[in-house]
The first five atom37 places (N, CA, C, CB, O) and aatype in JSON, in Angstrom:
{
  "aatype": [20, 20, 20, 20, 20, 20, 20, 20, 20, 20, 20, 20, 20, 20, 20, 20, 20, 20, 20, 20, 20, 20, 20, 20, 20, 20, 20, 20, 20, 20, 20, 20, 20, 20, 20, 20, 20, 20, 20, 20, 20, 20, 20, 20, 20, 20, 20, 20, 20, 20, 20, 20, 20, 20, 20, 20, 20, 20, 20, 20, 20, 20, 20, 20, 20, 20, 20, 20, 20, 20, 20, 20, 20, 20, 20, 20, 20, 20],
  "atom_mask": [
    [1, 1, 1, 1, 1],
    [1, 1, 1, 1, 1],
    [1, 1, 1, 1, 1],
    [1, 1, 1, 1, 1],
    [1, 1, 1, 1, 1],
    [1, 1, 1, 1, 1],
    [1, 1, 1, 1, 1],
    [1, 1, 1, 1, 1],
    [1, 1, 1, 1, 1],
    [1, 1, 1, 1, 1],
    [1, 1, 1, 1, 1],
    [1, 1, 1, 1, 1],
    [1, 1, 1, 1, 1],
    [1, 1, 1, 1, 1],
    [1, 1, 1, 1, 1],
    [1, 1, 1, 1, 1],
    [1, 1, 1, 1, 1],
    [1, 1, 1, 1, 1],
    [1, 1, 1, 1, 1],
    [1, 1, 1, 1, 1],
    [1, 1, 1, 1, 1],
    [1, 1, 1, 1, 1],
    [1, 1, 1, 1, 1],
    [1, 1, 1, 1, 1],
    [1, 1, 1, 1, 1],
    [1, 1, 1, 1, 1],
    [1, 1, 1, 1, 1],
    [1, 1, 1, 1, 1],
    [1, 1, 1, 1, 1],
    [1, 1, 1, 1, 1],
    [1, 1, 1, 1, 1],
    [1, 1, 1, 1, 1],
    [1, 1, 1, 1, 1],
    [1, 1, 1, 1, 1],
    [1, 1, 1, 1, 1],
    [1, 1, 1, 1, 1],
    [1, 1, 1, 1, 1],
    [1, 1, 1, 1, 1],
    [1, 1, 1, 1, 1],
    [1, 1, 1, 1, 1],
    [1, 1, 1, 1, 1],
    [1, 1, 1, 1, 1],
    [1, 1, 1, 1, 1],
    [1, 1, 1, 1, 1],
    [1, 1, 1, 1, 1],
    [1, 1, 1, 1, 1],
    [1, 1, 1, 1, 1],
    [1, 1, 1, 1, 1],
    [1, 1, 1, 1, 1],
    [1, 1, 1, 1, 1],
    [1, 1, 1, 1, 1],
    [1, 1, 1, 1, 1],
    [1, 1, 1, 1, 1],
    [1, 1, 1, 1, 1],
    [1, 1, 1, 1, 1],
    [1, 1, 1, 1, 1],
    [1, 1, 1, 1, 1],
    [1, 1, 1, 1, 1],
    [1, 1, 1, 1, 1],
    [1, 1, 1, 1, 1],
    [1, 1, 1, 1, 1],
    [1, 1, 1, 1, 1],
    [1, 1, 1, 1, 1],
    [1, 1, 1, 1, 1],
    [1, 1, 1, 1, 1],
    [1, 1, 1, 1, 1],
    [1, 1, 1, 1, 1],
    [1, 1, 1, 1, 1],
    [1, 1, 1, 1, 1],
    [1, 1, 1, 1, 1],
    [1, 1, 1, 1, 1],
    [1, 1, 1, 1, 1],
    [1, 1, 1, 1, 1],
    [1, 1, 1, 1, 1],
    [1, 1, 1, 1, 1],
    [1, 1, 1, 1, 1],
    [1, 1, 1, 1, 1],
    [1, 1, 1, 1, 1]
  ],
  "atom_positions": [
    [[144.34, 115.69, 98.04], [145.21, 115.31, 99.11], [144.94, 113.84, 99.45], [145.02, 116.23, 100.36], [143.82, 113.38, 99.68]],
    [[146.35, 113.02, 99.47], [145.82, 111.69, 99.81], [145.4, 111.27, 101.15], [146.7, 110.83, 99.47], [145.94, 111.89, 102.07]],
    [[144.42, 110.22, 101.52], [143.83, 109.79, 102.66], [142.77, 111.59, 103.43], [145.45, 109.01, 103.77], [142.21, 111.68, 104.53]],
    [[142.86, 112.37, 102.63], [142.18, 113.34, 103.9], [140.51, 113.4, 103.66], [142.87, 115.2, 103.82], [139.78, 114.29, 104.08]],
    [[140.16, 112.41, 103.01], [138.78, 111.78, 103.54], [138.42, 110.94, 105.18], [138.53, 110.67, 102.41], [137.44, 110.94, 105.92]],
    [[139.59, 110.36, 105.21], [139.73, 109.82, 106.37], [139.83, 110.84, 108.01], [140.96, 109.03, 106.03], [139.68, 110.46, 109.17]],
    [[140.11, 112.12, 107.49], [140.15, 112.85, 108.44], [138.98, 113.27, 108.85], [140.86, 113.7, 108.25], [138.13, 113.26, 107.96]],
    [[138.42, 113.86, 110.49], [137.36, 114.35, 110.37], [137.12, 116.02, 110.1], [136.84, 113.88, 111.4], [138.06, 116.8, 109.93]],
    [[135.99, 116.33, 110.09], [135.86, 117.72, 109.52], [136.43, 118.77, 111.04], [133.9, 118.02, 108.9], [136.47, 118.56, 112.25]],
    [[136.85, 120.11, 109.99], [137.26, 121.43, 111.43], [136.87, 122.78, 111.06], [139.12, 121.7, 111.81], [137.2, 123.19, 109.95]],
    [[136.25, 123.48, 111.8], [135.54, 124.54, 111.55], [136.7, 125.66, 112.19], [133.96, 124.44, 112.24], [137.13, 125.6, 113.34]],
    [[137.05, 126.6, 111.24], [138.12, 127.68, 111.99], [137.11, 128.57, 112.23], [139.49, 128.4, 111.09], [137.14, 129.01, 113.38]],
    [[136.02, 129.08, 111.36], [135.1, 130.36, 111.33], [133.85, 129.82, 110.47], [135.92, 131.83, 110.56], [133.86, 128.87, 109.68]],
    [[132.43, 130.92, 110.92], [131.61, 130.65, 110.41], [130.37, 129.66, 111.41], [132.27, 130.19, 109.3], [130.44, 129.36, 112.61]],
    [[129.69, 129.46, 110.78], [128.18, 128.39, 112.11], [128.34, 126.72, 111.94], [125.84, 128.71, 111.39], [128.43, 126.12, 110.88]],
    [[128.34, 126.27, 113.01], [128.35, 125.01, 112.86], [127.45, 123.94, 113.3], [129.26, 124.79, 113.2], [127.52, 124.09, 114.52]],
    [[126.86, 123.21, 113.15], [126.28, 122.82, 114.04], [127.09, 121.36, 115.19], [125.01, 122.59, 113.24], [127.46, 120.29, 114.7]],
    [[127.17, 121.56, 116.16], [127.91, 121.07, 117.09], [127.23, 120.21, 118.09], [128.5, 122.06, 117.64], [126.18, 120.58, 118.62]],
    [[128.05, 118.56, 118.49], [127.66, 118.05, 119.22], [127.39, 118.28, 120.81], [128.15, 117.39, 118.9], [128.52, 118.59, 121.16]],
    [[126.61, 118.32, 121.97], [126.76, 119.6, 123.0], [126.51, 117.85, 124.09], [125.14, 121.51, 122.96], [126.29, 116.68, 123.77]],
    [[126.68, 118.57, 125.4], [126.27, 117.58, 126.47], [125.97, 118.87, 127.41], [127.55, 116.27, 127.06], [126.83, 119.71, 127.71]],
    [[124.23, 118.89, 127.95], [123.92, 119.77, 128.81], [123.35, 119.15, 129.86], [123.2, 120.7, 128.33], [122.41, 119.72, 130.41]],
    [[123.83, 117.84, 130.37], [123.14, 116.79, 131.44], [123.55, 117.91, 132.75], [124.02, 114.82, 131.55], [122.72, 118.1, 133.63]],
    [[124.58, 118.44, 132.77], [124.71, 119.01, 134.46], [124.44, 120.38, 134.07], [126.41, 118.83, 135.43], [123.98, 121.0, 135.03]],
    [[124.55, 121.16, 132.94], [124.38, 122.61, 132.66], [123.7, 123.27, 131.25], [125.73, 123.11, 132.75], [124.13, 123.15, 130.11]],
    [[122.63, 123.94, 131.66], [122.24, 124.14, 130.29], [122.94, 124.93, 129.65], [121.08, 124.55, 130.12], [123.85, 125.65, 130.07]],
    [[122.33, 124.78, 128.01], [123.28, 125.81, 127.26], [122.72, 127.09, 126.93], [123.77, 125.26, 125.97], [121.69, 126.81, 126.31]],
    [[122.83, 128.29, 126.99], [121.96, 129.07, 126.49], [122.38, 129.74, 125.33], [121.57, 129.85, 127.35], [123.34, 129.36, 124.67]],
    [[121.65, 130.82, 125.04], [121.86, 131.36, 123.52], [122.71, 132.55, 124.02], [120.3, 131.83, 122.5], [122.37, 133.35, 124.89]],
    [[123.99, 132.51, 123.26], [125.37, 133.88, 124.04], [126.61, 132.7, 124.42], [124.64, 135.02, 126.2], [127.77, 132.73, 124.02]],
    [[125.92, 131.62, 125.39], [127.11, 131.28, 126.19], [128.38, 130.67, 125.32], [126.65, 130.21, 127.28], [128.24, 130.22, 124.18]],
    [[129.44, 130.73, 125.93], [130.58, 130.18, 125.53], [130.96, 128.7, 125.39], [131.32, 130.66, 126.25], [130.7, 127.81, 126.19]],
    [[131.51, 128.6, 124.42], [131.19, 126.45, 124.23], [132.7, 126.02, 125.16], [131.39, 125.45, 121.65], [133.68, 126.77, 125.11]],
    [[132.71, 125.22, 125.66], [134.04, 124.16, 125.8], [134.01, 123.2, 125.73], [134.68, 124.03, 126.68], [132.92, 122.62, 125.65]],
    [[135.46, 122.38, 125.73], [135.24, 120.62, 125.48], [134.56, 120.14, 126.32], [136.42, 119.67, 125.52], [134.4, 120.94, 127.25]],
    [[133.86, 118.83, 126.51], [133.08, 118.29, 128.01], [134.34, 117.46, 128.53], [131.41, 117.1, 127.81], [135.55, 117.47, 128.27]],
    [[133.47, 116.72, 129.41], [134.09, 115.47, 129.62], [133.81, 114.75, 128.48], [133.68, 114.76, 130.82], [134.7, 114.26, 127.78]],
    [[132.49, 114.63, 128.22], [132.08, 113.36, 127.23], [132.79, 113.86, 126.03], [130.28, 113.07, 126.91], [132.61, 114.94, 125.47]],
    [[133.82, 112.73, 125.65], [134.71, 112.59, 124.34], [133.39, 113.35, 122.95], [135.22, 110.37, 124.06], [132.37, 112.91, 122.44]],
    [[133.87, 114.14, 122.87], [133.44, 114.65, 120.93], [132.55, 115.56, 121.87], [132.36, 113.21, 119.28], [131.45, 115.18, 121.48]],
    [[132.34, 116.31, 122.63], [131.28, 116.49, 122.77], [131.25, 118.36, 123.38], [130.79, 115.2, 123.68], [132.22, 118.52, 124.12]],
    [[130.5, 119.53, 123.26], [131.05, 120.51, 124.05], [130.12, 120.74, 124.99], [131.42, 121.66, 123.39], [129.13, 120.02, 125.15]],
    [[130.43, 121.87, 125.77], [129.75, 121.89, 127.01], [129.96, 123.5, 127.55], [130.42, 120.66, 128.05], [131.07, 124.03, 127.65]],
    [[128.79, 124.08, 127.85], [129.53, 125.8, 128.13], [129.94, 125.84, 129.32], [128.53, 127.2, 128.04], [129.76, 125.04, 130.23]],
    [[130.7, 127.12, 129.28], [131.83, 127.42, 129.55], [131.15, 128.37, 130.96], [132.74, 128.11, 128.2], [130.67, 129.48, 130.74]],
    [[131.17, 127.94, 132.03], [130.41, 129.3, 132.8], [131.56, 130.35, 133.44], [129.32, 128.72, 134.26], [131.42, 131.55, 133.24]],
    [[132.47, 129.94, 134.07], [133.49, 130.6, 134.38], [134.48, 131.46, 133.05], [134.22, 129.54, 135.15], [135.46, 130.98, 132.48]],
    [[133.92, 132.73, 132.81], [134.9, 132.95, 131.84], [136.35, 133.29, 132.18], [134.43, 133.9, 131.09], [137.16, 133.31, 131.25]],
    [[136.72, 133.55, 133.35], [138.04, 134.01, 133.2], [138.9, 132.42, 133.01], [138.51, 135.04, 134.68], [139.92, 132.39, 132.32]],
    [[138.47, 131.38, 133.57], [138.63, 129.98, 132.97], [138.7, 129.61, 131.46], [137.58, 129.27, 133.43], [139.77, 129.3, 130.94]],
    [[137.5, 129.66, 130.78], [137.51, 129.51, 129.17], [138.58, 130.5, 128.55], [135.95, 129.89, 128.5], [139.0, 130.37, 127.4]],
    [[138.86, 131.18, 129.15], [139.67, 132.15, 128.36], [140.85, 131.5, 127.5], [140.28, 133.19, 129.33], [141.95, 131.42, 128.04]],
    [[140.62, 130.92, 125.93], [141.61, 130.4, 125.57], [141.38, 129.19, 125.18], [142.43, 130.48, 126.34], [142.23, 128.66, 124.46]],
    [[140.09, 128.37, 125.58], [139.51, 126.96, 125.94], [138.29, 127.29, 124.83], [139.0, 126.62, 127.86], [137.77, 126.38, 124.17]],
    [[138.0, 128.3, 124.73], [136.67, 128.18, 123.97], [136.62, 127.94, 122.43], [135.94, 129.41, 124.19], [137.37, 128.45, 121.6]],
    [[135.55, 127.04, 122.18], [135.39, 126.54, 120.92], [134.25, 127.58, 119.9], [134.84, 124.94, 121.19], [133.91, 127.26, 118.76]],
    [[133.91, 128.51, 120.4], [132.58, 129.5, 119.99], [131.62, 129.8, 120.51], [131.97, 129.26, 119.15], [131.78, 129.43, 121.68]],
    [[130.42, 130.38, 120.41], [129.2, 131.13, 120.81], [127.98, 130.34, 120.09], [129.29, 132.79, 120.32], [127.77, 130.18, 118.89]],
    [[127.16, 129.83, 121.34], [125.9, 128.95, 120.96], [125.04, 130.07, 120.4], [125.12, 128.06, 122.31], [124.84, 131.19, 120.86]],
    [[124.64, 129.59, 119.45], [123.37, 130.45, 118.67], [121.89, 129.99, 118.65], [123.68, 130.53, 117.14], [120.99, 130.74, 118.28]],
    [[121.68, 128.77, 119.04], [120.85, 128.06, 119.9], [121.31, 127.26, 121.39], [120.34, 127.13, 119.01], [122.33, 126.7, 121.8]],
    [[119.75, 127.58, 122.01], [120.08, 126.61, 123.58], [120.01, 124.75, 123.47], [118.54, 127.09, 124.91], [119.78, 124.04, 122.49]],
    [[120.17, 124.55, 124.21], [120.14, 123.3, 124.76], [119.51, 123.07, 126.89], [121.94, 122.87, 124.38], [120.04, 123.24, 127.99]],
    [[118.31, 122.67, 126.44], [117.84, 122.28, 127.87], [119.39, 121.63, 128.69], [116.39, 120.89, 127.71], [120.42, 121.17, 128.21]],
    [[118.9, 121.89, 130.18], [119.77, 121.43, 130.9], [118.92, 119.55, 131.12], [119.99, 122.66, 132.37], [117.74, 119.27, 131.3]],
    [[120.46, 118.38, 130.98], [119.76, 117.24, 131.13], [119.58, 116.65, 129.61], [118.4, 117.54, 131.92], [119.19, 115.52, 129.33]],
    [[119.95, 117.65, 128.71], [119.87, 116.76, 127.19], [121.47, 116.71, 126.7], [118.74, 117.71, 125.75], [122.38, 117.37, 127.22]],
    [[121.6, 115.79, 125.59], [122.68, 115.89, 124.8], [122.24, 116.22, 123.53], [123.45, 114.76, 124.81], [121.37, 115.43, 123.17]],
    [[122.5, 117.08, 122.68], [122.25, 117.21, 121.64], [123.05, 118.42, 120.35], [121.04, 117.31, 121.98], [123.95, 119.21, 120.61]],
    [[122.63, 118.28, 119.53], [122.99, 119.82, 118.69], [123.02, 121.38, 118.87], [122.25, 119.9, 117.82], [121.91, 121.91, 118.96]],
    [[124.02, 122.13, 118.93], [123.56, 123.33, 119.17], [124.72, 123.6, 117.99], [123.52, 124.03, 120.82], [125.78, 123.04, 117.68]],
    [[123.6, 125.26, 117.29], [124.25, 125.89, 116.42], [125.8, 127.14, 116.86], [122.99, 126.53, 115.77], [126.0, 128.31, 117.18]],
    [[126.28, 126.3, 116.66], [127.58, 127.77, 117.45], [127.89, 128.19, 115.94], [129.65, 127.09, 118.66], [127.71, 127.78, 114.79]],
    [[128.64, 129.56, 116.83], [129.32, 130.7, 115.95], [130.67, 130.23, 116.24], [129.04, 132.4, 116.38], [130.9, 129.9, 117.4]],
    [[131.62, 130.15, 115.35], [132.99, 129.49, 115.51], [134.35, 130.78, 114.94], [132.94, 127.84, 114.35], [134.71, 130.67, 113.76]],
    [[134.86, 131.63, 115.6], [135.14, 132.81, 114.71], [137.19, 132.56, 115.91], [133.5, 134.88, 115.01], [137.42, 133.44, 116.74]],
    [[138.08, 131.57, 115.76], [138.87, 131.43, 116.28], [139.75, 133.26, 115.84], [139.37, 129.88, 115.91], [139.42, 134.02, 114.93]],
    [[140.92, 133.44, 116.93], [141.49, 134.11, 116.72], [142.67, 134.0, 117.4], [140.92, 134.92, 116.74], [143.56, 134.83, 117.23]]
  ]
}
């Protein structure tokens, strides 16, 4: 396919490892991912009747509250 190097990568299903921002909320292992504020970045989801629809997958590792970093999600869209 031409130029789709230029694109970035998308996970429909399967583990990913994912950019997270847990400065105001930690992440734990279960919770639900959503977009943050911070551009590229996710952030869980505490209100579920909110995420409902918003969610990007299930962290399979935590993230301290106050870090930005990697967490492994489960990505299983439907």
């Amino acid at each position: 396919m031409p130029g789709s190097h230029d694109m970035p990568p998308i996970a429909l299903n399967g583990r990913v490892w994912v950019e997270c921002d847990a400065t105001t909320t930690a992440i734990e292992i279960g919770d639900l991912l959503t977009t943050s504020d911070t551009p590229g970045r996710a952030m869980a989801a505490r209100d579920r009747a909110m995420a409902s629809g918003a969610t990007l997958g299930k962290a399979m590792t935590a993230l301290p509250k106050g870090e930005r970093g990697l967490v492994l999600v489960l990505v299983n869209l439907q």
